[in-house]
Every structure is written in C-alpha cells, then in structure tokens.
ZALUM-271454 format. One record per residue: residue number from 1; residue in one letter; x, y, z of N, C-alpha, C in turn. Coordinates in steps of 0.001 Angstrom, whole numbers, plus 500000, padded with zeros to 6 digits. Layout:
residues N
  nr rest   n.px   n.py   n.pz  ca.px  ca.py  ca.pz   c.px   c.py   c.pz
 NUM    A      X      Y      Z      X      Y      Z      X      Y      Z
...
end
This chain:
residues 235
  nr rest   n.px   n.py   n.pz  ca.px  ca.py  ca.pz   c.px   c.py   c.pz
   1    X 500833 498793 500000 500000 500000 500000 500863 501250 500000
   2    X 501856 501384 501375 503030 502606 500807 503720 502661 499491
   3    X 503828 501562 498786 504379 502255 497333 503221 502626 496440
   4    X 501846 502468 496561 500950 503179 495759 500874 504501 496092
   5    X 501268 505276 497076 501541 506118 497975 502774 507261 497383
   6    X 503833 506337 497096 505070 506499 496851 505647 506460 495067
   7    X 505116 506767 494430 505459 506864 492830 506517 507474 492262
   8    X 507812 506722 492191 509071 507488 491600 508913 506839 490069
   9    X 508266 506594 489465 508362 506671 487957 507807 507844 487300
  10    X 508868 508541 486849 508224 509769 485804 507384 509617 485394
  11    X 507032 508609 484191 506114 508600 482877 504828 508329 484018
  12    X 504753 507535 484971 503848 506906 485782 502722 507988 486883
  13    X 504045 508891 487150 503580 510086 488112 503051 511102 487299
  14    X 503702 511434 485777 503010 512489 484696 501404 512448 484266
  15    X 501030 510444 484253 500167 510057 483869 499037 510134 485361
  16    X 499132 510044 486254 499088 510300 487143 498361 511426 487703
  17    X 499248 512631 487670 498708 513926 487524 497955 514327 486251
  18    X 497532 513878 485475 497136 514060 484213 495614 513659 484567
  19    X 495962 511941 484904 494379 511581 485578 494046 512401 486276
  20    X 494587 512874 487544 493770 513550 488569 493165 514878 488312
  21    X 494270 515755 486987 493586 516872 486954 492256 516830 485846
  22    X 492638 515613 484870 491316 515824 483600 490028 515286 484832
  23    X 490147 514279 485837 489204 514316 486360 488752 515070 487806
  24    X 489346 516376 488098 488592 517399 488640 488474 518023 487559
  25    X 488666 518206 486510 487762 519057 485430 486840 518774 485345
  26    X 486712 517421 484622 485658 516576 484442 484060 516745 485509
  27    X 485191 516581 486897 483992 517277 488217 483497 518426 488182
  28    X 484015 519260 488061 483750 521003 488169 483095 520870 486808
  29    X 482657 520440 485782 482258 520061 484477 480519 519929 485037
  30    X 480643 518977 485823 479205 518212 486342 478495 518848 487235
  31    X 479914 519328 488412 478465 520046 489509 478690 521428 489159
  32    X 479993 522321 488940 479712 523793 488841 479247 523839 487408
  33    X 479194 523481 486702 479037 523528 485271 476917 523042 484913
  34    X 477258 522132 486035 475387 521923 486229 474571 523062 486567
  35    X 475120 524536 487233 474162 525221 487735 474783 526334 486942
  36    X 475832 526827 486688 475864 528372 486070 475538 528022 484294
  37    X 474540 527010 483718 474071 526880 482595 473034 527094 482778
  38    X 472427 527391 484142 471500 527312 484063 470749 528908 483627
  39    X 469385 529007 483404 469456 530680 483424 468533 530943 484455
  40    X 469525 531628 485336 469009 532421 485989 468440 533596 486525
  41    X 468682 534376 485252 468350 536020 485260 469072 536710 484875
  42    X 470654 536376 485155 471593 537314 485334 472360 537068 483968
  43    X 473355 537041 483648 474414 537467 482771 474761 535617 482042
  44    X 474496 535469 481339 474020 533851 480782 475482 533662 480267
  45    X 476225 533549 480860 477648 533405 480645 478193 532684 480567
  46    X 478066 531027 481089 478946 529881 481642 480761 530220 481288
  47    X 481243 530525 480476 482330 530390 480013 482757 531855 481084
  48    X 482722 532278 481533 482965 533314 482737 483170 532785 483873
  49    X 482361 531670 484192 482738 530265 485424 483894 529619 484504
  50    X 483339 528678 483596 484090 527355 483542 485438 527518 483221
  51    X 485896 528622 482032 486832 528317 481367 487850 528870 482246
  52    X 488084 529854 483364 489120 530186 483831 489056 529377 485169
  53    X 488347 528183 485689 488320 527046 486234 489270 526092 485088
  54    X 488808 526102 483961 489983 524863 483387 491458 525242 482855
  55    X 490864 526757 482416 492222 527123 482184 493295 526855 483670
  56    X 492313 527492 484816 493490 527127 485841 493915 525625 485807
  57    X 493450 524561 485934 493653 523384 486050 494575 523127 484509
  58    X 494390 523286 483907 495520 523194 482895 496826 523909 483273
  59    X 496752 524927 484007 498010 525624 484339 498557 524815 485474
  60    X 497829 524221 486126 498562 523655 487382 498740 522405 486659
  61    X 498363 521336 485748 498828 520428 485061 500408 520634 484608
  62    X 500356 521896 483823 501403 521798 482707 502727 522283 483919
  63    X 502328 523124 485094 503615 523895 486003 504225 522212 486685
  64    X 503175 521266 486811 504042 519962 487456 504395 519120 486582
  65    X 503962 519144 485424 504562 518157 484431 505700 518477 483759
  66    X 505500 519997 482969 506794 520466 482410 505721 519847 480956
  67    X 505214 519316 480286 504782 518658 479175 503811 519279 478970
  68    X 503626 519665 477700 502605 520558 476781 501741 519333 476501
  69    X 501693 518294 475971 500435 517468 476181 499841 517185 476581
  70    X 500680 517331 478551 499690 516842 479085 497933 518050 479643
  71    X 498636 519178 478887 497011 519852 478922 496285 519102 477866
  72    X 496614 518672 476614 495852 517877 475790 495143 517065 476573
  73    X 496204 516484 477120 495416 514891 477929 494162 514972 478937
  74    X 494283 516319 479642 493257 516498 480792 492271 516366 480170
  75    X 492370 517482 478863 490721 517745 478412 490102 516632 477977
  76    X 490915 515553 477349 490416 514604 476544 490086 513949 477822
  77    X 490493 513576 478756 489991 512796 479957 488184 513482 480226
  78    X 488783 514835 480770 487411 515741 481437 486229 515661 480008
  79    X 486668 515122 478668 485675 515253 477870 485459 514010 477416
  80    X 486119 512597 477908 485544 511440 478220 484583 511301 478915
  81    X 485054 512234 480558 483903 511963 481285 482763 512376 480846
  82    X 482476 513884 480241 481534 514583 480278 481187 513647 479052
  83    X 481459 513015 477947 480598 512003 476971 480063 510602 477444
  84    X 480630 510586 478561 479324 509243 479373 478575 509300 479642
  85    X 478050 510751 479390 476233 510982 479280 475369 509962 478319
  86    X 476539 509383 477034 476075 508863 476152 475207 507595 476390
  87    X 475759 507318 477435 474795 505852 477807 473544 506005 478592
  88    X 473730 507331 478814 472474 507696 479529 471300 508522 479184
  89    X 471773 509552 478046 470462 509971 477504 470412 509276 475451
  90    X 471543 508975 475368 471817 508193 473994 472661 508881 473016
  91    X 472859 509270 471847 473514 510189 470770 472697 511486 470522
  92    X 473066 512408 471077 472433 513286 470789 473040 515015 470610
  93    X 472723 515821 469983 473926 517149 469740 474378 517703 471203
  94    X 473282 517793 472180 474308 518195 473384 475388 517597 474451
  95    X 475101 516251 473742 475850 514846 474417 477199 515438 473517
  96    X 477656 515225 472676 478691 515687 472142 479303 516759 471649
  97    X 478110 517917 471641 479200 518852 471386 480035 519882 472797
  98    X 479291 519286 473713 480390 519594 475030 481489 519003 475546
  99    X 481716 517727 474755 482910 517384 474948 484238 517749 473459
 100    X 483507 518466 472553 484003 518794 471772 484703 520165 472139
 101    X 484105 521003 472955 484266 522686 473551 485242 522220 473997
 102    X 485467 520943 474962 486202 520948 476103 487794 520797 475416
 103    X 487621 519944 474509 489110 519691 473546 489371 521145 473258
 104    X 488523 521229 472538 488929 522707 471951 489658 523807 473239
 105    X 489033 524015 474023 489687 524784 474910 491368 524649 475650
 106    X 491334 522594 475912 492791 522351 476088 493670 522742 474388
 107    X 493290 522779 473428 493945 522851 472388 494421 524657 472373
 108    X 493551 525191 472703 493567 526786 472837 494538 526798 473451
 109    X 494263 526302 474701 495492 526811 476198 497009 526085 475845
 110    X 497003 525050 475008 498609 524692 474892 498855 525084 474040
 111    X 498225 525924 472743 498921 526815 471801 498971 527881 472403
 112    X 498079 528488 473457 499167 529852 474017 500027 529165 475080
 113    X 500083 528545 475977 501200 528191 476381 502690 527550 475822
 114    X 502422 527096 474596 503569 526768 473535 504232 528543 473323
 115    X 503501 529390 473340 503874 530621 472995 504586 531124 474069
 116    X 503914 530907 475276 504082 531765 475982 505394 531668 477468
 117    X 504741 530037 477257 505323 529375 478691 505510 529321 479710
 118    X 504505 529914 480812 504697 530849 482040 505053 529281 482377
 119    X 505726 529902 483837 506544 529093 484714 505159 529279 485987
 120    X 504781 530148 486220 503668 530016 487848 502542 530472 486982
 121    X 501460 529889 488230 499957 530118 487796 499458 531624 487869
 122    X 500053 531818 489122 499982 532913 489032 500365 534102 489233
 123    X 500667 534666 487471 501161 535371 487340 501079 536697 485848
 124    X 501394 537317 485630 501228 538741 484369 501054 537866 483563
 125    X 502097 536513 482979 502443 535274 481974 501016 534900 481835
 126    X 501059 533813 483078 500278 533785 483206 498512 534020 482653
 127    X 498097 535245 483024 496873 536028 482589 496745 536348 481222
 128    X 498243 536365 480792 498331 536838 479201 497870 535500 478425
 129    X 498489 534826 479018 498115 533222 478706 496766 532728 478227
 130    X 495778 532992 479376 494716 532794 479310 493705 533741 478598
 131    X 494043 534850 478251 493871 535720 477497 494035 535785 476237
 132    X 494950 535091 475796 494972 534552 473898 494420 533395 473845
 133    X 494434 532436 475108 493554 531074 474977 492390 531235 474898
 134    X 491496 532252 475857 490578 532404 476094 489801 532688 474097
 135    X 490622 533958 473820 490326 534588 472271 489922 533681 471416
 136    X 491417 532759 471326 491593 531721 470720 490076 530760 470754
 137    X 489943 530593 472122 488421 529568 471908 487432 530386 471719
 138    X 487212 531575 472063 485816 532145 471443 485884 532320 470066
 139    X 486722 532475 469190 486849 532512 467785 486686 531114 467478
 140    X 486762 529713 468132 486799 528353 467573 485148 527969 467877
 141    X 484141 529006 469081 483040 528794 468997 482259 529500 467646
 142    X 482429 530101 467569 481923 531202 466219 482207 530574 465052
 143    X 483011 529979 464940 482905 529446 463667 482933 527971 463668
 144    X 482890 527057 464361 481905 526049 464973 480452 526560 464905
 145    X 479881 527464 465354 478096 527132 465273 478184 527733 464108
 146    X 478698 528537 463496 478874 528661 462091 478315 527872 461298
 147    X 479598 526819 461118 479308 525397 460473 478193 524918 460612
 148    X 477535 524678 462051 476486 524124 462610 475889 525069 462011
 149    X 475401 526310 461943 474266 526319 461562 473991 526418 459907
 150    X 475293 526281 458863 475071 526220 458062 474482 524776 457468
 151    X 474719 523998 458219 474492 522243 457865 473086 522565 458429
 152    X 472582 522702 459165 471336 523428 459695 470307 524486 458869
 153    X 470593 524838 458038 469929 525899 457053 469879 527308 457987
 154    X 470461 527354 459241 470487 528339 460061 471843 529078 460681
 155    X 472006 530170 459944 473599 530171 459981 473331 531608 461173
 156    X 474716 531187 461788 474938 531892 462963 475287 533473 462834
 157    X 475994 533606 462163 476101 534570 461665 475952 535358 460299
 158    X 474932 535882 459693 473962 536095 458086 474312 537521 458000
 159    X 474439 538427 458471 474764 539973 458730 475666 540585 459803
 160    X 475644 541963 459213 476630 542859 460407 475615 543011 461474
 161    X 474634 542847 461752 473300 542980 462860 473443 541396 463776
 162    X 473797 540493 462959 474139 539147 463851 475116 538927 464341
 163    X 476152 539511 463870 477481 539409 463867 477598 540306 465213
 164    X 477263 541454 465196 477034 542494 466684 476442 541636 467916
 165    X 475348 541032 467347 474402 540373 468072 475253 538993 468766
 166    X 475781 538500 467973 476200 537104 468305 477826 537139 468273
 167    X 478693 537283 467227 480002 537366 466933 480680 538740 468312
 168    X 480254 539685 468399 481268 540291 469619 480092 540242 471053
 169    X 479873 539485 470915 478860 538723 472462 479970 537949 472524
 170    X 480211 536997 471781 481545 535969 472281 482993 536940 472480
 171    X 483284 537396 471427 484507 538254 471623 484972 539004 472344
 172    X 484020 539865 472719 483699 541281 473370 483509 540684 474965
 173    X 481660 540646 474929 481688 540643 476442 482009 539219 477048
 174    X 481635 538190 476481 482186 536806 477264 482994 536501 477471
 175    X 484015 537236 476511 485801 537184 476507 486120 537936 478090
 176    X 485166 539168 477727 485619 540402 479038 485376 539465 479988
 177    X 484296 538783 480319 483660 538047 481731 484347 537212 482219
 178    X 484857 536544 480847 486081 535665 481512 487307 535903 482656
 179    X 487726 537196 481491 489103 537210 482303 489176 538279 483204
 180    X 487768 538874 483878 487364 539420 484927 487633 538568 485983
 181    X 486453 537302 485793 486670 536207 486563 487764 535602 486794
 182    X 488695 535493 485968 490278 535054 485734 490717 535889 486896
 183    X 490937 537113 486791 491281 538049 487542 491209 537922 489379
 184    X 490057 538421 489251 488968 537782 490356 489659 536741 490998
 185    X 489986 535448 490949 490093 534107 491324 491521 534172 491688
 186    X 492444 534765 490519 493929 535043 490612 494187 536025 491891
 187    X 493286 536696 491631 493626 537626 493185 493335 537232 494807
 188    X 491972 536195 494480 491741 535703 495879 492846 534727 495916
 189    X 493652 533687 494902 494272 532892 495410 495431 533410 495676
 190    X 496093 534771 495455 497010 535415 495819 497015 535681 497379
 191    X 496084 536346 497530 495602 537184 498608 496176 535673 499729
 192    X 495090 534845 499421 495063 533366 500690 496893 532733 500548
 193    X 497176 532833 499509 498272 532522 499514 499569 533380 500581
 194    X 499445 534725 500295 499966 535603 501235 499935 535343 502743
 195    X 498281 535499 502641 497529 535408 503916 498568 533840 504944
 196    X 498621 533028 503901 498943 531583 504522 500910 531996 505118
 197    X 500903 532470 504011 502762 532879 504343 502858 534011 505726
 198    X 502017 534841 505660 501802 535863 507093 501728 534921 508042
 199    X 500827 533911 507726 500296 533229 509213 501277 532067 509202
 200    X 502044 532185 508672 503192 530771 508657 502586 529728 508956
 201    X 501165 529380 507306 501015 528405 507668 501892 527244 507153
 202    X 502338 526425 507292 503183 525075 506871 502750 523979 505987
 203    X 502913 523623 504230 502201 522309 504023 503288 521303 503645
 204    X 503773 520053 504065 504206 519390 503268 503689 519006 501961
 205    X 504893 519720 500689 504520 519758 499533 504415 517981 499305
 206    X 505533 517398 499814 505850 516179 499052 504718 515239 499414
 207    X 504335 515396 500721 502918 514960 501005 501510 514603 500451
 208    X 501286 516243 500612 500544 516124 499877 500354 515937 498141
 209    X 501496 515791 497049 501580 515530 496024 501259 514058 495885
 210    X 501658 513438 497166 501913 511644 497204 500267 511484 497603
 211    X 499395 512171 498015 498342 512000 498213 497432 512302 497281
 212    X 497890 513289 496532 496681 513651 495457 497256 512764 493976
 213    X 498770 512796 493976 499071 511879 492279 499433 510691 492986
 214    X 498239 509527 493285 498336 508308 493441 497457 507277 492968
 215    X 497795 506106 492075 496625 505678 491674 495563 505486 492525
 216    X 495276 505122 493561 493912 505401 493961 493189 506524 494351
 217    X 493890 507609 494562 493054 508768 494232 492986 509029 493269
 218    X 493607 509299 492131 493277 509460 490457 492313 508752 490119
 219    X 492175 507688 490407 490757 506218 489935 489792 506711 491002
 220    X 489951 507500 491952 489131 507172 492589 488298 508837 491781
 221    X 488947 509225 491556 488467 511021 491106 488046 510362 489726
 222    X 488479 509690 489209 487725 509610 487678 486136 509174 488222
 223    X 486212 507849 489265 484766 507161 489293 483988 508170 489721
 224    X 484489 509457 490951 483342 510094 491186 482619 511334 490285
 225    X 483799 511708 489444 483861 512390 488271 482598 511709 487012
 226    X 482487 510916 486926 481928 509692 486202 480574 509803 486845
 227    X 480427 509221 487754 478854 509054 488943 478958 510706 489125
 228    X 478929 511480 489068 478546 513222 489100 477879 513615 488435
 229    X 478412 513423 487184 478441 513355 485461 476994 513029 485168
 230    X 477113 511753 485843 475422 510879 485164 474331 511569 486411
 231    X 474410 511566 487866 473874 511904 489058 472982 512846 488478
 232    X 474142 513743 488151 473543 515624 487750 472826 515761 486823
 233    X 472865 515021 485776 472256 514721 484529 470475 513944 484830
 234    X 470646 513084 485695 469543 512625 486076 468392 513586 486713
 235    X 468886 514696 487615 468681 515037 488671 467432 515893 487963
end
C-alpha cells in the first residue's frame, strides 16, 4: 500500500497527475458547470465560470509536468467523462458537442502556452496566457456554430446585425467576463496565499503531492467524476 503512495516513475507520476487533473475538470464540468448553465436572470455566461476554472487546472497540470500534452490529455479525459452521458440519455447534439468545447479549449490553452510558457499560475504570463487562449476559443466557437448552423439551414452569423448580436457577444463581452473572473480568482488565490505565508502556515509539499498523484486517488476522482456526470444529469 506505501508504494501506491510512493510513485518514483516519471512517465507513471506524469500520467498520474494528468488523471487527477482531467478528472477534477471533468467534476467542476458536472456540479459547477450543472448550475451556472443554468438561466438564471443574470448574465448567461457559463464560460465566465468554467473556462478560467479549466484554464486554471491546465496551468497547474502543465507547472508539474513540464509537458505541453499533458494539457491535451486532461481535456480529453474531462471530455471522456463529460461524453458518458452517452449511455444515459443516447447520441444526441448536446451529448457531444460539450465534449468537443472541452478539447477545443485544452487545444487553445497549449497553443498559448507553447507561445508563451509561464513558469507560475499565478502570474502577468500567466493572465496573458489565458487571454489569447481564452480569444483563441471564442473565435473556435463562432465558427463552429457557424458550420452548425450552416448544415442546419440556420447560419449563425447572416449579417453585420448578427454578427454584433452574436460574433462580439463571444469576443467582446464573454471574453471580458472571463478574464474578469480570471482576475477575480487570481487575486483571491494570491491574497490566501499571502495570507497563509503571514500566518506561517506550513504544508508538506511532498505529502501532499503523494496523496493527490496516486493511483487510487486518480481512479478514485475519475469514478466520482463519472457518477457526478450521470447523478447531475439525472437530477
């Protein structure tokens, strides 16, 4: 049981952290991702929650791996999980095209991080980071429902009146909401971070790394990632 605990194989510990982070995406996918779709009155945004939630988790992937794939790998995990809806409501366009967003977004974030390369989460790099990723995927939604709605006889964008309407709604303000929220999140985890160094609080890093990249917590985060997934969906 201490060497499941204990993982000195590179390729083993990369894969590892890879599981654990595509499946807290995958989670934050199911339960935070279950309620800010929802509409509630206010500012119909989701990508103002989710994406600077995955962008972070991609940043904390790629700062322990050192490997630009392995942001590939999360999403494709977190968009495994989120396609095991399939057995539960059957083939259908919203069954798959959310695990399609989700690629797309790890594909965004490791072409600006191929660019960019920040070394900490958080940081100027950083924000800039998520800020051409962010672009990057609202331009890959726009011309995605594009497509869709041309195969559709209903195209997303037909004029400069839709294009206002729909094309800088993504660009403009959902982009802005994002990296408000980006902001936002970067500053509280600054702040607690400080806060923890004032109060000298103490964590064993190596510890807790051996606790969170271990196969049975990684398996164990995919299954609940998985049962969330379908739970929330039912609910």
């Amino acid at each position: 049981m201490k060497s499941l605990f204990n993982v000195t194989n590179k390729h083993l510990k990369t894969f590892l952290i890879v599981l654990f982070f595509g499946a807290v995406w995958g989670l934050a996918e199911a339960v935070i991702g279950t309620f800010v779709h929802l509409d509630l009155g206010a500012v119909n945004s989701s990508s103002a929650v989710m994406l600077p939630i995955a962008f972070y988790l991609m940043g904390l992937c790629y700062t322990k791996t050192k490997s630009l794939t392995s942001v590939l790998y999360i999403g494709l995990i977190a968009a495994a999980i989120k396609f095991s809806l399939v057995f539960v409501v059957g083939w259908i366009d919203k069954i798959y095209t959310p695990p399609i967003y989700i690629v797309a977004e790890a594909l965004a974030a490791m072409g600006a991080i191929a660019v960019l390369r920040p070394t900490r989460v958080l940081s100027a790099k950083s924000f800039l980071t998520v800020a051409i990723a962010g672009t990057a995927y609202m331009v890959f939604l726009i011309v995605f429902k594009q497509i869709q709605g041309i195969i559709n006889n209903k195209p997303f964008i037909y004029d400069l009146e839709s294009w206002k309407a729909e094309g800088e709604e993504y660009l403009l303000t959902k982009n802005a909401a994002m990296l408000i929220t980006t902001g936002v999140i970067g500053g509280i985890s600054y702040g607690i971070m400080k806060l923890a160094e004032k109060m000298n609080w103490k964590f064993n890093k190596d510890t807790v790394e051996k606790v969170l990249y271990n196969p049975i917590t990684a398996s164990v985060a995919v299954v609940v990632a998985v049962a969330s997934t379908i739970l929330f969906k039912l609910l």
